[in-house]
MARBAKE-891156 format. One line per field, with one value per atom (N, C-alpha, C): residue number from 1; residue in one letter; x, y, z. Coordinates in steps of 0.02 Angstrom, whole numbers. Each point is the difference from the previous one (the first is absolute). Layout:
BEGIN
k NUM,...
r a,...
east X,...
north Y,...
up Z,...
END
This chain:
BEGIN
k 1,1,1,2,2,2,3,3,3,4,4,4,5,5,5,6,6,6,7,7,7,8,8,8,9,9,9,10,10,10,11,11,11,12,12,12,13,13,13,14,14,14,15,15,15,16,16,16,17,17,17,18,18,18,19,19,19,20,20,20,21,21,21,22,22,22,23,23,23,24,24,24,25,25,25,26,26,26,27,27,27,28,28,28,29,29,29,30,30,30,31,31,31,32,32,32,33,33,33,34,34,34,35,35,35,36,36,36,37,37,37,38,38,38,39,39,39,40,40,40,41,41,41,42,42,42,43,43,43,44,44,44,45,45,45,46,46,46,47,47,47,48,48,48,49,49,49,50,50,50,51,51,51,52,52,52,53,53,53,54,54,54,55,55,55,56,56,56,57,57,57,58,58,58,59,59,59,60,60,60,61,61,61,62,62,62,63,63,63,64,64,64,65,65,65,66,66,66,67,67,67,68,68,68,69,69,69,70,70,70,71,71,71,72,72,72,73,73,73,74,74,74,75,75,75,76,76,76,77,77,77,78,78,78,79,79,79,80,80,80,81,81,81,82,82,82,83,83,83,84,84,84,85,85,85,86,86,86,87,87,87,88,88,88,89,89,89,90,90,90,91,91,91,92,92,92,93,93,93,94,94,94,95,95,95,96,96,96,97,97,97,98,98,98,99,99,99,100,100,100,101,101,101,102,102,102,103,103,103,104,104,104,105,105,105,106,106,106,107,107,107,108,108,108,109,109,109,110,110,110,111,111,111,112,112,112,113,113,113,114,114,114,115,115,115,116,116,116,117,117,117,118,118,118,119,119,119,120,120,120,121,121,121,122,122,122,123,123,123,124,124,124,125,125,125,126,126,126,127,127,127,128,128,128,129,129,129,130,130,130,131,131,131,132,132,132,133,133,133,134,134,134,135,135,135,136,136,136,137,137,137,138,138,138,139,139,139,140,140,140,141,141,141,142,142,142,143,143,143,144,144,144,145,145,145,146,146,146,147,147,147,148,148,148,149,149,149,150,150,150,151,151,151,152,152,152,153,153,153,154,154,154,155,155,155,156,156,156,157,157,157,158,158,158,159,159,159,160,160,160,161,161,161,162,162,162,163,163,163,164,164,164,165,165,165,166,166,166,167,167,167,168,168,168,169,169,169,170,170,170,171,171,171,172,172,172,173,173,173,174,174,174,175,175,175,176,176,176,177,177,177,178,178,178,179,179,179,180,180,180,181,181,181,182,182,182,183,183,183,184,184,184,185,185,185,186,186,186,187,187,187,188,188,188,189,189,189,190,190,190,191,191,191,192,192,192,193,193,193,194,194,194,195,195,195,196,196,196,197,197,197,198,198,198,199,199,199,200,200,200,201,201,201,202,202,202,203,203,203,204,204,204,205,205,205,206,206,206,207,207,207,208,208,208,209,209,209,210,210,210,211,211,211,212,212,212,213,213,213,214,214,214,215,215,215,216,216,216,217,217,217,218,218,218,219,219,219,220,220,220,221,221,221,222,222,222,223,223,223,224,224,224,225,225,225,226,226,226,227,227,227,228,228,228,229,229,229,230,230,230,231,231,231,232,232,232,233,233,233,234,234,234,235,235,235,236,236,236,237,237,237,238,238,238,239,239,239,240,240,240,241,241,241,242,242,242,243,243,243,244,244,244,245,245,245,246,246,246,247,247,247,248,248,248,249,249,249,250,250,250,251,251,251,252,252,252,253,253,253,254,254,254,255,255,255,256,256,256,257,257,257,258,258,258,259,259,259,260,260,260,261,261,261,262,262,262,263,263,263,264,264,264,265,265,265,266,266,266,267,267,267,268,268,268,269,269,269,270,270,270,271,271,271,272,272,272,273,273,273,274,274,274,275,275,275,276,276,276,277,277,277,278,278,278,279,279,279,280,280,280,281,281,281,282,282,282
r x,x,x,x,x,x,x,x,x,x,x,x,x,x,x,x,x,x,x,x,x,x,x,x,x,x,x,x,x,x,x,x,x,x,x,x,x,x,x,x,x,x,x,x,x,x,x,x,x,x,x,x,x,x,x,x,x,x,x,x,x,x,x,x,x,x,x,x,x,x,x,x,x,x,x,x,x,x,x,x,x,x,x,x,x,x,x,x,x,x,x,x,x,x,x,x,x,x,x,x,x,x,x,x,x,x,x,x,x,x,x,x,x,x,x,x,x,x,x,x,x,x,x,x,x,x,x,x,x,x,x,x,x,x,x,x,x,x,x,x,x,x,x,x,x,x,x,x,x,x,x,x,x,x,x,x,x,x,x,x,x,x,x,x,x,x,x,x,x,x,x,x,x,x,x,x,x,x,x,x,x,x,x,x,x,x,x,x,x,x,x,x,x,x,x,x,x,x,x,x,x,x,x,x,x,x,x,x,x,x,x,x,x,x,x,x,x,x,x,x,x,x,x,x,x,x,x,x,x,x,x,x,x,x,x,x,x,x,x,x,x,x,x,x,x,x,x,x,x,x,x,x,x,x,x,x,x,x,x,x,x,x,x,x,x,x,x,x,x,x,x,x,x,x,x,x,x,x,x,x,x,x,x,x,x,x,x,x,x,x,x,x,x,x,x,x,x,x,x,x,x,x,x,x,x,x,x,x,x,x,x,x,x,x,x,x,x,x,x,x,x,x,x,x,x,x,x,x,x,x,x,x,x,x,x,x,x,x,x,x,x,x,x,x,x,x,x,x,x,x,x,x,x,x,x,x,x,x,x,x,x,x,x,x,x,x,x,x,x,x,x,x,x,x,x,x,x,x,x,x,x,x,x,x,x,x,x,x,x,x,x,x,x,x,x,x,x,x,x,x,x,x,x,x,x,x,x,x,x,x,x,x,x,x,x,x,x,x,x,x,x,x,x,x,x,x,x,x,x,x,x,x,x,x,x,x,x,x,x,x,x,x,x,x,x,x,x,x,x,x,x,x,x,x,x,x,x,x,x,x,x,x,x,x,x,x,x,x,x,x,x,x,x,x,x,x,x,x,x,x,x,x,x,x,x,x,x,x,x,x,x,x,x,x,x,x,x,x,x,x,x,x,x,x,x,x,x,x,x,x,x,x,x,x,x,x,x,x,x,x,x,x,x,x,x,x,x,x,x,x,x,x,x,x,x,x,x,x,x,x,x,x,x,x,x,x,x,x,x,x,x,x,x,x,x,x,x,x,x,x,x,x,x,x,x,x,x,x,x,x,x,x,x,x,x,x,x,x,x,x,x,x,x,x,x,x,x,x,x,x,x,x,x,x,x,x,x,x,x,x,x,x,x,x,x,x,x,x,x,x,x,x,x,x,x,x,x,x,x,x,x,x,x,x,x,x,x,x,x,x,x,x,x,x,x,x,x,x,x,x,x,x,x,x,x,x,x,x,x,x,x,x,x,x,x,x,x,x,x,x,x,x,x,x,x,x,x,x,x,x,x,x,x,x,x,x,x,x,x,x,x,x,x,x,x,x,x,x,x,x,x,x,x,x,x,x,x,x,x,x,x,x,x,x,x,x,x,x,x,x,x,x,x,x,x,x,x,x,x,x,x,x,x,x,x,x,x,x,x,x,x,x,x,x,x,x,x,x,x,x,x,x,x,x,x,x,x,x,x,x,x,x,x,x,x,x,x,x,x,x,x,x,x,x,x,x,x,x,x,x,x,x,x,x,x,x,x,x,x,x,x,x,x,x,x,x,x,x,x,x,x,x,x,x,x,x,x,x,x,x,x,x,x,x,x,x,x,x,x,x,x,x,x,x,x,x,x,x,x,x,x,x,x,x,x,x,x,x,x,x,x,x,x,x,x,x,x,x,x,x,x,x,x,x,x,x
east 41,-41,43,57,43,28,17,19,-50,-44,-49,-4,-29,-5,65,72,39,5,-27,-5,-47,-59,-59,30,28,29,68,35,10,6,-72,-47,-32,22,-49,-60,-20,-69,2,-45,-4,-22,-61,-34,13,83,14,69,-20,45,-46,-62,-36,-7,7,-12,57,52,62,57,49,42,-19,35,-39,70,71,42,49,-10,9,49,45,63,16,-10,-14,59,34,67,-19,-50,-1,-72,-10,-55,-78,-3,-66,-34,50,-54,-7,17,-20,-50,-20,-56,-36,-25,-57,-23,61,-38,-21,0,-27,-78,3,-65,-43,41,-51,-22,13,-5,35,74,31,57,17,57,3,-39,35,41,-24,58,84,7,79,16,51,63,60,12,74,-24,33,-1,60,21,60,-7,59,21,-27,-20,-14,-86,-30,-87,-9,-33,-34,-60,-42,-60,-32,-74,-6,46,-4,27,24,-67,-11,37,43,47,53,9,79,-3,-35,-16,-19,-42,-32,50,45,22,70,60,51,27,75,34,44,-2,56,42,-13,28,36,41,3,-40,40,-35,27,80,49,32,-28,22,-58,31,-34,13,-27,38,-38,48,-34,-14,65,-21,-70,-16,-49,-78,19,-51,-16,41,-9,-25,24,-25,-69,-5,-89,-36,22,-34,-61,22,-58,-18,-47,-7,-9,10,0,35,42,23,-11,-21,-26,69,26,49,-6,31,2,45,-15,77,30,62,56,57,-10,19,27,-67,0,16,20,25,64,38,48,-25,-66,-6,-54,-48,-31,26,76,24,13,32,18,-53,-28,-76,-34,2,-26,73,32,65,-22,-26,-2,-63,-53,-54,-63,-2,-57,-42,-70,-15,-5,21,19,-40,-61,-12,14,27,33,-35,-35,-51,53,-22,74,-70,-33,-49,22,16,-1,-36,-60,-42,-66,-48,-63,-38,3,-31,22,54,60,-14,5,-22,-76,-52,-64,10,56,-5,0,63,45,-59,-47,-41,-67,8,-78,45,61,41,12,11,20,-93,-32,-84,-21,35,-20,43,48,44,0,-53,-26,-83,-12,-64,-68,25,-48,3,-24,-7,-59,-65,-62,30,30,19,46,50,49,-30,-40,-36,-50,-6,-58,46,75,21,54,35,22,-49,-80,-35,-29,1,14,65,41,62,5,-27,3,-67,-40,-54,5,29,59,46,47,56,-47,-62,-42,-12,-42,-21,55,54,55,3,32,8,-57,-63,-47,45,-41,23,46,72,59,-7,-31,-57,-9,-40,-25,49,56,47,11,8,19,68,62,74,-2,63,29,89,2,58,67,49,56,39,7,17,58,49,71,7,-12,-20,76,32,69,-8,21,14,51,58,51,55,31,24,65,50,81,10,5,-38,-73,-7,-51,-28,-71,-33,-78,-32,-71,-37,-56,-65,12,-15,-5,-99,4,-51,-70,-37,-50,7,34,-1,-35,69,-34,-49,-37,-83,-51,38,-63,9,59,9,-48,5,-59,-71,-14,-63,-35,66,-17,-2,5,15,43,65,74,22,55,37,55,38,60,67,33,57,39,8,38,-30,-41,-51,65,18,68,39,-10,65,-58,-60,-52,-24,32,-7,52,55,64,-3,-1,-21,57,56,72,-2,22,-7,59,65,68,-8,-63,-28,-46,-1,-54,57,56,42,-3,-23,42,71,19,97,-3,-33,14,-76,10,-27,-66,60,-18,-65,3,-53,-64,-3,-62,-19,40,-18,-29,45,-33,-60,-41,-55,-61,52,-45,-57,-16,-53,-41,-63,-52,-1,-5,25,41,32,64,-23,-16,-35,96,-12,72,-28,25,-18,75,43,85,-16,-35,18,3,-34,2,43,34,20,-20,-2,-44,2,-64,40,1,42,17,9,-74,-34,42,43,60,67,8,63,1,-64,-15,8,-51,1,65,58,64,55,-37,56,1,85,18,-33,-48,-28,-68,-24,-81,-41,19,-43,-16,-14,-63,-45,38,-64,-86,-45,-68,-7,0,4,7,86,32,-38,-8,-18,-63,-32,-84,8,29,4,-40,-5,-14,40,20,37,-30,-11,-23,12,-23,53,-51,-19,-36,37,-26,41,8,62,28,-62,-26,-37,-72,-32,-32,-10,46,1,53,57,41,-1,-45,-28,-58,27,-50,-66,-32,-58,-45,-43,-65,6,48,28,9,32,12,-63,-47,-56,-56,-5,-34,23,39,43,43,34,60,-37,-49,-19,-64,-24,-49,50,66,44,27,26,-1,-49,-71,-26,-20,-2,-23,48,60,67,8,-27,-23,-54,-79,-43,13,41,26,9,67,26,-40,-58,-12,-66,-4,-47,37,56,43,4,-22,40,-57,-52,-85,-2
north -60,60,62,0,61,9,-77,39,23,-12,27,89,-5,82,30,-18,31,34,-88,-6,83,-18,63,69,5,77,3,-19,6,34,-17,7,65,26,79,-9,-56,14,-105,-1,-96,-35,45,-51,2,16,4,-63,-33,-58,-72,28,-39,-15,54,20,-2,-37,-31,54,-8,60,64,36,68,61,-20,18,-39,-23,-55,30,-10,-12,-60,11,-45,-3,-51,6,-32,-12,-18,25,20,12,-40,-54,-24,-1,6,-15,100,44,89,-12,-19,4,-46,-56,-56,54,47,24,74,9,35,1,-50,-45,12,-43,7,59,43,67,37,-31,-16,51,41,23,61,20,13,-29,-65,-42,24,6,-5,47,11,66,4,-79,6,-47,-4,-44,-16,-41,-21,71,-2,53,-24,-54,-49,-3,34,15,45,-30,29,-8,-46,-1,-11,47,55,44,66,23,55,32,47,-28,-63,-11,24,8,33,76,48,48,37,-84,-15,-15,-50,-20,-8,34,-32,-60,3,-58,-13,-65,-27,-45,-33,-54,-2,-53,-14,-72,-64,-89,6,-14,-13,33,53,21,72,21,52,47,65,51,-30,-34,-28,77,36,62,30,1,54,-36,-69,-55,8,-13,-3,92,37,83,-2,-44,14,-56,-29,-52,-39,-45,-63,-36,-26,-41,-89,26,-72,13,-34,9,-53,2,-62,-8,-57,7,-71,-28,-67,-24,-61,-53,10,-67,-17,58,45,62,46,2,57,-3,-58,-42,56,16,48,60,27,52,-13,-58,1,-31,-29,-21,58,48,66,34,9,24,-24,-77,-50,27,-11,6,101,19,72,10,-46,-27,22,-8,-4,-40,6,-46,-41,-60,20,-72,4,-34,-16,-39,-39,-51,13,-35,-41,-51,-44,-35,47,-28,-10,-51,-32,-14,-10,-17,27,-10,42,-34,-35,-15,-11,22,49,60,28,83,11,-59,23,-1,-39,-17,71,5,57,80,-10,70,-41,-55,20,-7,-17,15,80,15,92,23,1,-7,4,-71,-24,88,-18,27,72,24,95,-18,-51,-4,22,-15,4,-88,-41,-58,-1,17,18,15,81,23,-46,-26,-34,-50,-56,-43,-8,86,2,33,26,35,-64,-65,-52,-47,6,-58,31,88,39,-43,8,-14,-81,-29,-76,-22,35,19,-7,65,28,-42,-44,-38,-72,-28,-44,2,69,15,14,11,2,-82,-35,-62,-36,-3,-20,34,56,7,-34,13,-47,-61,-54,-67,7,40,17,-12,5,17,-59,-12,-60,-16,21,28,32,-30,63,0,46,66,-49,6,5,54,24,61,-21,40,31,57,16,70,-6,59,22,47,-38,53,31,-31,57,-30,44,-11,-29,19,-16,-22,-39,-78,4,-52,0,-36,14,-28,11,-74,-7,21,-28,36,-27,40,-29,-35,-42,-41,32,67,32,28,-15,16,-35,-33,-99,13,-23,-12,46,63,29,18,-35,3,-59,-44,-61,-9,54,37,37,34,49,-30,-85,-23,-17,14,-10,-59,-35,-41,10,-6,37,-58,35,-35,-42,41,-28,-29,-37,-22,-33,-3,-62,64,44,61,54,3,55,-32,-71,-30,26,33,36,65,26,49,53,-26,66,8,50,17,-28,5,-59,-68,-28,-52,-29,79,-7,27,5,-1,-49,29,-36,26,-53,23,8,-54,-5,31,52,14,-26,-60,-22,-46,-20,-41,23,61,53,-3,5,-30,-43,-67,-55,-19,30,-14,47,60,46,12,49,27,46,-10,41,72,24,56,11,64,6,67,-2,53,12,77,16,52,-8,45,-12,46,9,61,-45,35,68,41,72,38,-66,30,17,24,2,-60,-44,-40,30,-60,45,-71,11,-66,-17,73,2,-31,-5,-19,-78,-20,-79,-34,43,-14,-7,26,-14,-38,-23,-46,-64,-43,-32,-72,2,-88,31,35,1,31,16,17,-53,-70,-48,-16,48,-18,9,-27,31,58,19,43,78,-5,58,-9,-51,0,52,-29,27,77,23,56,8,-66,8,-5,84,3,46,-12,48,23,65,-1,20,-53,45,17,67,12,-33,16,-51,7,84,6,-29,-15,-41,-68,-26,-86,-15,28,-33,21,26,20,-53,-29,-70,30,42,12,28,33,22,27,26,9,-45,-65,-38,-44,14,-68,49,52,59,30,40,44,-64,-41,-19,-64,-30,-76,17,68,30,10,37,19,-71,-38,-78,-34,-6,-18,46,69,10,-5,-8,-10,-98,-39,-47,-6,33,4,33,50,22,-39,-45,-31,-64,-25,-70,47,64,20,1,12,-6,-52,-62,-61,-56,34,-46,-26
up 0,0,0,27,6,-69,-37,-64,-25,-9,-35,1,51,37,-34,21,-40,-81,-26,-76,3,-1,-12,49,30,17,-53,-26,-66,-47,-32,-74,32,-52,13,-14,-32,-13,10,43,15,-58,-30,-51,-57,-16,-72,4,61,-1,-10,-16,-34,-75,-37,-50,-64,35,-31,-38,-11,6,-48,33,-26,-31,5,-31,-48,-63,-23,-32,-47,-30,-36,-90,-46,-38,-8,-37,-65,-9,-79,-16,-72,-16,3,9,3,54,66,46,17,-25,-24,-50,-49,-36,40,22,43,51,43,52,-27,-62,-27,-40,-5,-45,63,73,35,54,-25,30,37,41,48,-7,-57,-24,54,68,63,24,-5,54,-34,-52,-36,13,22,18,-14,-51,-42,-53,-55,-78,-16,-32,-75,-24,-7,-66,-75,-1,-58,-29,51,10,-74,-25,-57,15,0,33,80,-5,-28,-6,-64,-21,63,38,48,56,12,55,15,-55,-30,39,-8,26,62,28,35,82,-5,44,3,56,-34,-7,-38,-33,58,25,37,-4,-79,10,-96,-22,-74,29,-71,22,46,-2,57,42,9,49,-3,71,44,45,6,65,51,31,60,52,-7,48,9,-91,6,16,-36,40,90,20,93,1,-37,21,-21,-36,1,33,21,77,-23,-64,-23,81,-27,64,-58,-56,-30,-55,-42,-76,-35,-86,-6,-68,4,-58,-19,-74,-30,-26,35,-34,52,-16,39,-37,-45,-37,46,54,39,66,15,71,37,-18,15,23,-17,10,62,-6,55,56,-5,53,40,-44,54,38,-45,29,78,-2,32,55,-6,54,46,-33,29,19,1,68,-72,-73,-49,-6,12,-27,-67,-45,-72,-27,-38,-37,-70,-9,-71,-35,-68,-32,-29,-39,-49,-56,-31,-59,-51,-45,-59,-46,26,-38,-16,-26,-1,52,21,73,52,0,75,-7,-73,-2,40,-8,-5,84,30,86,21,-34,24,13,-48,4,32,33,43,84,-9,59,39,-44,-5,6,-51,47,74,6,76,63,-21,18,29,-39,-3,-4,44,-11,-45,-71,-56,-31,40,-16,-43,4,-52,-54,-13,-53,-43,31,-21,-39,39,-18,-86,-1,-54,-60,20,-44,-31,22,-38,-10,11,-24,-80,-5,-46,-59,19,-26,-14,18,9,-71,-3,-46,-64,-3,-65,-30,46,-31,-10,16,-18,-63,10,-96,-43,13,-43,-10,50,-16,-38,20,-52,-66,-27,-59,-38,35,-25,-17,49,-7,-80,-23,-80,-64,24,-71,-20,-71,-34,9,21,22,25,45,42,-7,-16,-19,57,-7,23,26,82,1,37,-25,39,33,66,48,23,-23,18,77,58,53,-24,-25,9,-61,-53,-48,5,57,-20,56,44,-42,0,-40,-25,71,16,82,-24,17,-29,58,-17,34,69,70,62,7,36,-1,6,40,-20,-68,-25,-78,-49,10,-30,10,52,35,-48,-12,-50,-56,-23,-58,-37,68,-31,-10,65,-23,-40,-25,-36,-89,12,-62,-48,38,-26,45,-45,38,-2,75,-6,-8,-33,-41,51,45,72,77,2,47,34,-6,43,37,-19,45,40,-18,57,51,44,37,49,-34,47,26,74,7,-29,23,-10,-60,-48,-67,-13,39,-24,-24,24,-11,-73,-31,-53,-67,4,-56,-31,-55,-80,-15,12,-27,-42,-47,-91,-17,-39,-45,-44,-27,-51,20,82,-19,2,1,1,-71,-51,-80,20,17,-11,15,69,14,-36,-41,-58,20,56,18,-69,12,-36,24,48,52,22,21,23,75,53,31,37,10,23,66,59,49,53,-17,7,74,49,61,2,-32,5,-68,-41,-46,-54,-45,-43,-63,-15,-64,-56,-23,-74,-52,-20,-61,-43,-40,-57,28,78,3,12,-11,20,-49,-40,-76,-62,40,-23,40,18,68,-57,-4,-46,6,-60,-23,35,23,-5,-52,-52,-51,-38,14,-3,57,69,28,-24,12,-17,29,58,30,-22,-29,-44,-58,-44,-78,15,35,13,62,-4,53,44,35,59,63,2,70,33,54,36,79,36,68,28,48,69,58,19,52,47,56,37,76,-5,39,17,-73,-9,6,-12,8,46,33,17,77,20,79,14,52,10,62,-36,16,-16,10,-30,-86,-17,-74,-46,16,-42,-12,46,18,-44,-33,-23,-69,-11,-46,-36,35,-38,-23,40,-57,-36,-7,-58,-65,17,-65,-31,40,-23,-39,18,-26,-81,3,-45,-53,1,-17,-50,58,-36,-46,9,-23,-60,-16,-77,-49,59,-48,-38,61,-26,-69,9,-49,-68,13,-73,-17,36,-27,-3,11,-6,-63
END
């Protein structure tokens, strides 16, 4: 009973230790757009430098962090009472954190149904479990009727989704997942089972010919792609892919943030991306 009493003399205010943390600190962009979706974008008082979505965050809240690293200073000066960061990526930074008395939650989603955990977790979390609930059964909806559709096609396309060009590094596994939804099959199903991107190198080249994707989707981590420089890389001008110019780049912000973006924005541009093509080829 005495801790208690302690605990609540405390909290300046008792009943907002109900109401789950209320100074949050987001080192990667998805879980800044989810608590945005769900109304919550009080709770945030730091972002990634890397936040593109929403656009109004940027403006909105400051930057504390890059992927790998972070001002831890200016972090503790603004006194999260939670930070939410992802991957074993970010382990270094929430160790320190964690060592200087933070509280630090660390998501590790892969997949589209770790992503879907991951945002009714963060829900729970800021107590919009309702909202949460109705805004991925929304989303869960959407990637149904996409998948139906795809169901429809007489073929499906061969896609090669470039994370990252030099070396060459395929799709990480929420990718895959909707690239299959979205009606493509991806060239490399044997490597989006690996979470580390060291893991998803193609050394050789060449055998990216060989498996001669129909698609070529390029999303170079913030870089920009560049369709012409693919398109001349030595021995792919028989891919189908190049012959048929289909290359194309979705952003990295779009698909390669394992949350509310990629499950929305990035497997709509996928699909309609396939849906072109199988229209060219009916």
């Amino acid at each position: 009973m005495e801790g208690s009493r302690i605990s609540i003399h405390r909290s300046p205010d008792p009943l907002l230790a109900t109401q789950g943390p209320q100074r949050i600190i987001c080192l990667t962009e998805e879980t800044t757009e989810w608590l945005y979706l769900l109304g919550q974008e009080h709770r945030i008082v730091g972002i990634s430098g890397y936040t593109v979505r929403p656009a109004r965050a940027r403006a909105e809240k400051p930057r504390v962090s890059a992927f790998l690293s972070a001002k831890i200073g200016k972090i503790l000066d603004l006194k999260p009472d939670c930070v939410f960061g992802f991957s074993d990526l970010q382990a270094d930074i929430a160790a320190e954190l964690i060592r200087k008395g933070v509280q630090v939650t660390v998501f590790n989603q892969r997949s589209v149904a770790e992503i879907l955990s991951m945002m009714a977790q963060v829900a729970a979390m800021v107590g919009q479990v309702a909202l949460g609930q109705r805004l991925i059964a929304i989303m869960c909806q959407q990637l149904h009727a996409i998948e139906a559709a795809a169901a429809a096609l007489p073929r499906r396309p061969k896609v090669f989704f470039e994370e990252w060009d030099t070396p060459h590094i395929s799709a990480i596994r929420w990718v895959s997942e909707l690239m299959g939804i979205a009606g493509g099959d991806d060239c490399f199903p044997e490597l989006a089972t690996q979470a580390m991107g060291k893991d998803r190198i193609i050394a050789d080249g060449a055998e990216i010919v060989r498996r001669n994707p129909d698609i070529i989707i390029g999303s170079w981590c913030g870089k920009k792609f560049r369709p012409d420089k693919v398109a001349a890389r030595a021995g792919w001008a028989d891919v189908n892919a190049v012959k048929n110019k289909q290359l194309f780049e979705i952003k990295s912000a779009d698909i390669l943030q394992p949350g509310p973006a990629a499950l929305t924005d990035g497997v709509a541009q996928l699909h309609a991306i396939v849906m072109a093509w199988a229209g060219a080829h009916a």
